[in-house]
C-alpha positions as CSV (number, residue, x, y, z in Angstrom):
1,X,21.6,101.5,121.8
2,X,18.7,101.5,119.2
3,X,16.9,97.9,118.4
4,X,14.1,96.7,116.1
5,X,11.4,95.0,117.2
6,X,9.0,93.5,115.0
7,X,6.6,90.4,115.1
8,X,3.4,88.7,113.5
9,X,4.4,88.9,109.5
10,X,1.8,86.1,108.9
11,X,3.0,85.3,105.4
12,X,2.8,88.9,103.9
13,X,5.8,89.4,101.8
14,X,4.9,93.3,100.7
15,X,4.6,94.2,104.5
16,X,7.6,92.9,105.4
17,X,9.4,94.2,102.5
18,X,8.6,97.8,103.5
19,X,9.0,96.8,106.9
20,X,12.6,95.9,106.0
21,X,13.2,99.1,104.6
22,X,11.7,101.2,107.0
23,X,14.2,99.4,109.7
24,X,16.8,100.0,107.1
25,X,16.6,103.6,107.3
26,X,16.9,103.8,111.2
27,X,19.5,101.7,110.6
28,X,19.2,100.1,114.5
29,X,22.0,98.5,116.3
30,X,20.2,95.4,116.0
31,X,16.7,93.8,115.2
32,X,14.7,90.7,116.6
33,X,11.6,88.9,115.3
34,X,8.7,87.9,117.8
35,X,7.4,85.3,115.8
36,X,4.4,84.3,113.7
37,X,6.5,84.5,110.6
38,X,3.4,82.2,108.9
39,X,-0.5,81.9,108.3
40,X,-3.1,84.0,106.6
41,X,-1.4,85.2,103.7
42,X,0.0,83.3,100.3
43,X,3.8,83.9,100.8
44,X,5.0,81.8,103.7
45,X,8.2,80.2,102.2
46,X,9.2,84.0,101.0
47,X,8.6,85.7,104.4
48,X,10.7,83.3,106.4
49,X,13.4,83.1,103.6
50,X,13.5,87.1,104.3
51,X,14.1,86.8,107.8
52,X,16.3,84.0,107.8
53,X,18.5,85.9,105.3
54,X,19.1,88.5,107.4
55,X,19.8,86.5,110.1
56,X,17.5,88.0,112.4
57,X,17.2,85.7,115.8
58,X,13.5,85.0,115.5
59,X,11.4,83.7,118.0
60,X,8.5,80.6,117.6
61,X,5.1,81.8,117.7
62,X,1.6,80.1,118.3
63,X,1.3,79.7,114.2
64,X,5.1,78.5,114.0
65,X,4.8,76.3,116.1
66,X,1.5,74.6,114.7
67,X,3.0,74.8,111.0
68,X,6.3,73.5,112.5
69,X,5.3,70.3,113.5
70,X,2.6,69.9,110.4
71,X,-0.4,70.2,113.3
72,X,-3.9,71.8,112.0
73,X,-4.2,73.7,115.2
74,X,-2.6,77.1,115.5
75,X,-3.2,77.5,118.6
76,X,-5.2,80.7,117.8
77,X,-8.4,81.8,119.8
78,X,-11.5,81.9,117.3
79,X,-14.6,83.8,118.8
80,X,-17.2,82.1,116.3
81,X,-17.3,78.6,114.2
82,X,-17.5,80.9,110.9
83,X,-13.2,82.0,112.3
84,X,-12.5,78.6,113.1
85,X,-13.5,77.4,109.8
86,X,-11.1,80.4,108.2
87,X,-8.3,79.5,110.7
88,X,-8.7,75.2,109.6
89,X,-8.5,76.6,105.8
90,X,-5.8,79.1,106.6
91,X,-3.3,76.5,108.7
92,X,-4.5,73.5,106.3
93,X,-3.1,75.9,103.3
94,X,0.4,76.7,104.7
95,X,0.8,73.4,106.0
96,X,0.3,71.9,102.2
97,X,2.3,74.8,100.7
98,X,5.4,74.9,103.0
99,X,8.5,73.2,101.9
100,X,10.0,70.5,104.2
101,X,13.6,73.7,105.4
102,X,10.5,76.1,105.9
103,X,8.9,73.8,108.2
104,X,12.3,72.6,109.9
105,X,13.1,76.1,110.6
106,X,10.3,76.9,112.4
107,X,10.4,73.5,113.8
108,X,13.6,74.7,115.7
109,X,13.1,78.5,117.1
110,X,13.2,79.2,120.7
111,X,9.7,80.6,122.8
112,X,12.1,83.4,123.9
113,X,14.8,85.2,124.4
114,X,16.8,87.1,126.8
115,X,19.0,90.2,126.7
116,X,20.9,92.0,129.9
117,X,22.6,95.4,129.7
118,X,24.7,96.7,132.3
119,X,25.5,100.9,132.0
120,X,28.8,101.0,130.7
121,X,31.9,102.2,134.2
122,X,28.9,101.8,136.3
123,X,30.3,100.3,140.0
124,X,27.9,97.2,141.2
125,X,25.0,98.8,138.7
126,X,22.2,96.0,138.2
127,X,21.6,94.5,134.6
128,X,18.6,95.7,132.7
129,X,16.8,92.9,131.9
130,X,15.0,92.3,128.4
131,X,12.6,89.4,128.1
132,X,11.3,88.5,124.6
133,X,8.2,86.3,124.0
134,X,5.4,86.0,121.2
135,X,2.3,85.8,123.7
136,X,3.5,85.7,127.5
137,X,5.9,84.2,129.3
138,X,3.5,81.6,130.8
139,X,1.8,80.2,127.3
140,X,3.0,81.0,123.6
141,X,-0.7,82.0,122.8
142,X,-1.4,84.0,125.5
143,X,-3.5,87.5,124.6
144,X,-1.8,90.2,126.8
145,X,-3.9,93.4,125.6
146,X,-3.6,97.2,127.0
147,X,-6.3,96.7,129.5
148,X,-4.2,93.4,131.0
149,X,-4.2,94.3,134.7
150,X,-1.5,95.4,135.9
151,X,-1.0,92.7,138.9
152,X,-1.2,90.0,136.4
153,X,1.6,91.2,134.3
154,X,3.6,92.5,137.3
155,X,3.8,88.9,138.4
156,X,4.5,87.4,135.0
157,X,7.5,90.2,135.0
158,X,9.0,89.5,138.4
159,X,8.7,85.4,138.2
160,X,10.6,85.9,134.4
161,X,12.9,88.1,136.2
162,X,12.2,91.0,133.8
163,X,12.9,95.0,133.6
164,X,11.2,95.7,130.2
165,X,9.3,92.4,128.5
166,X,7.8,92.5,124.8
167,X,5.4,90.2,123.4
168,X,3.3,90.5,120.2
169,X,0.2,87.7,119.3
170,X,-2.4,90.3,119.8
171,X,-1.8,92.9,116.7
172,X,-2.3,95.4,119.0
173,X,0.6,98.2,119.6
174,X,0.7,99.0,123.1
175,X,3.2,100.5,126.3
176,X,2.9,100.4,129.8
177,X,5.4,101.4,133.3
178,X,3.9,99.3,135.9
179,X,5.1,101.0,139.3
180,X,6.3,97.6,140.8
181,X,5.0,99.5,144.8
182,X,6.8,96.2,146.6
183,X,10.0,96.9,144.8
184,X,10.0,100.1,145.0
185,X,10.4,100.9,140.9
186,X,8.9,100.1,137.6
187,X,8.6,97.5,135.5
188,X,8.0,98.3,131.6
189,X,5.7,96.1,128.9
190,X,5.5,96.9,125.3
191,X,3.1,95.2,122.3
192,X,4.9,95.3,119.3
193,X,2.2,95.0,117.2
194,X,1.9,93.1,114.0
195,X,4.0,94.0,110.5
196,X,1.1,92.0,108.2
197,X,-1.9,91.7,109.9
198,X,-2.9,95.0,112.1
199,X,-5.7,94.7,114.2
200,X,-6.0,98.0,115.3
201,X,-7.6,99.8,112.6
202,X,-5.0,101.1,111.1
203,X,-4.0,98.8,108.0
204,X,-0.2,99.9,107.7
205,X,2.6,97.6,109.0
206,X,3.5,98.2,112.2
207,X,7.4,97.9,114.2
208,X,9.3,98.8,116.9
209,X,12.2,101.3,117.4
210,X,13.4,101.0,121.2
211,X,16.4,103.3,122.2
212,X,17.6,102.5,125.4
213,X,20.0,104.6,127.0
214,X,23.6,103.7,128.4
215,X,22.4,104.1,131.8
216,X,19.0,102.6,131.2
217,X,17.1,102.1,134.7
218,X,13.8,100.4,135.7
219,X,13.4,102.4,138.5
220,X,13.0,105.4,136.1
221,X,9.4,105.8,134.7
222,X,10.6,106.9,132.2
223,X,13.6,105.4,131.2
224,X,13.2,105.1,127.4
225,X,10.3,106.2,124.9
226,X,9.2,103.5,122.3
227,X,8.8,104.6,119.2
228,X,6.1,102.7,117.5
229,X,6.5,103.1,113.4
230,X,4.0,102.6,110.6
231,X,4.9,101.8,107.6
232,X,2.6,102.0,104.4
233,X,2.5,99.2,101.5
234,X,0.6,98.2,98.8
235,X,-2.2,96.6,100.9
236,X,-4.0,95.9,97.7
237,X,-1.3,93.3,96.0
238,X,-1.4,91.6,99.1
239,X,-5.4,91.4,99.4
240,X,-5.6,90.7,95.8
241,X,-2.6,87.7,96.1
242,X,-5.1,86.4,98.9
243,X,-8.3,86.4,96.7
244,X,-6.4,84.9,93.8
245,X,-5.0,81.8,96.6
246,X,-7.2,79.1,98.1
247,X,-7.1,81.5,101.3
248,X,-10.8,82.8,102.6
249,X,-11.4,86.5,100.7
250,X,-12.4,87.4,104.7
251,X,-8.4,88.0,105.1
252,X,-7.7,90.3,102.4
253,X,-10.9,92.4,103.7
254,X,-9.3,92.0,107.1
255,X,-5.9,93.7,105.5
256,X,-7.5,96.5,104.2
257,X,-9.5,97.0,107.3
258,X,-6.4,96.9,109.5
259,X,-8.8,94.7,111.5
């Protein structure tokens, strides 16, 4: 069974547009949204009307969930006052630009989501259990990056009662097989990454392609390979729509710096 991940759109309609097609042409069994559908970028209204008319189950993320109930905090982690004035401009503009279905729809998704798969003529085989979240499962805006340790996220994984969890919030792609030593197999964890505002370096859009086998196992290492797809756009009508809105110019130097 192949299925789409993909999460953090943050408003950029040309990202998600060639995202789209991109998933399009893998044509997956199915796709799922990890949130932050809003902020930083002028096309809020358009990016969630793209998702919603697809019908792709969506999760809430930090920025959703700020925009959703009209706050002007994100709940985003700002290292300096100079971000935290760019983040109050940024969530101050998509809360005065959203319309009132935009803001009731994001006012409604879940924190996360849940799928089991059991191998198919398989006598008293275990589930393998897929946890979705936008951050962790503990807090909505928690940062879980590469270099999480591994204890931390082994715990998060065994109280949520997951084989294989994916969370996105940090725009960072990233995969790791814990070896769970007490239980005697692996646990997987997987950053999506972000489809319009990469923070790795690399500007393109960035989604998910997970195939996971019939007989998929956690105690196999190596159960499945995730396939982690970039996907180029016009970066430059997106950084130019930014300078040409009320948005901080910072963001569209941000999207052409993948950073």
């Amino acid at each position: 069974m192949k299925i789409a991940f993909f999460s953090d759109v943050h408003a950029n309609l040309p990202a998600l547009e060639a995202v789209f097609a991109s998933i399009d042409e893998h044509a997956p069994d199915a796709v799922y949204c990890l949130g932050d559908l809003v902020g930083y970028a002028p096309w809020p209204n358009e990016a969630v009307a793209a998702v919603r008319a697809r019908r792709i189950p969506t999760l809430s993320g930090n920025y959703d969930e700020g925009v959703g109930v009209n706050s002007t905090d994100c709940g985003c982690a700002y290292k300096t006052e100079e971000d935290e004035f760019r983040g109050a401009q940024s969530i101050a503009y998509t809360n005065r630009v959203v319309t009132a279905e935009t803001r009731r729809y994001l006012r409604g998704l879940a924190s996360h989501q849940r799928l089991e798969m059991l191998a198919p003529r398989t006598r008293g085989a275990q589930p393998f259990r897929l946890l979705m979240v936008h951050g962790s499962p503990v807090k909505i805006n928690q940062y879980l990056f590469e270099d999480h340790p591994d204890k931390s996220l082994l715990r998060m994984m065994r109280g949520a009662a997951a084989d294989l969890m994916l969370m996105g919030h940090t725009h960072k792609p990233w995969y790791r097989a814990i070896h769970d030593e007490a239980e005697g197999r692996f646990r997987h964890a997987i950053n999506i990454g972000s489809v319009g505002k990469p923070k790795d370096g690399d500007p393109r859009a960035c989604w998910l392609l997970l195939d996971l086998p019939a007989e998929a196992s956690s105690a196999d290492e190596h159960a499945f390979e995730p396939e982690f797809i970039r996907v180029d756009y016009d970066v430059e009508v997106a950084a130019r729509a930014v300078e040409e809105s009320p948005l901080p110019d910072a963001f569209a130097d941000m999207l052409r710096r993948g950073r």
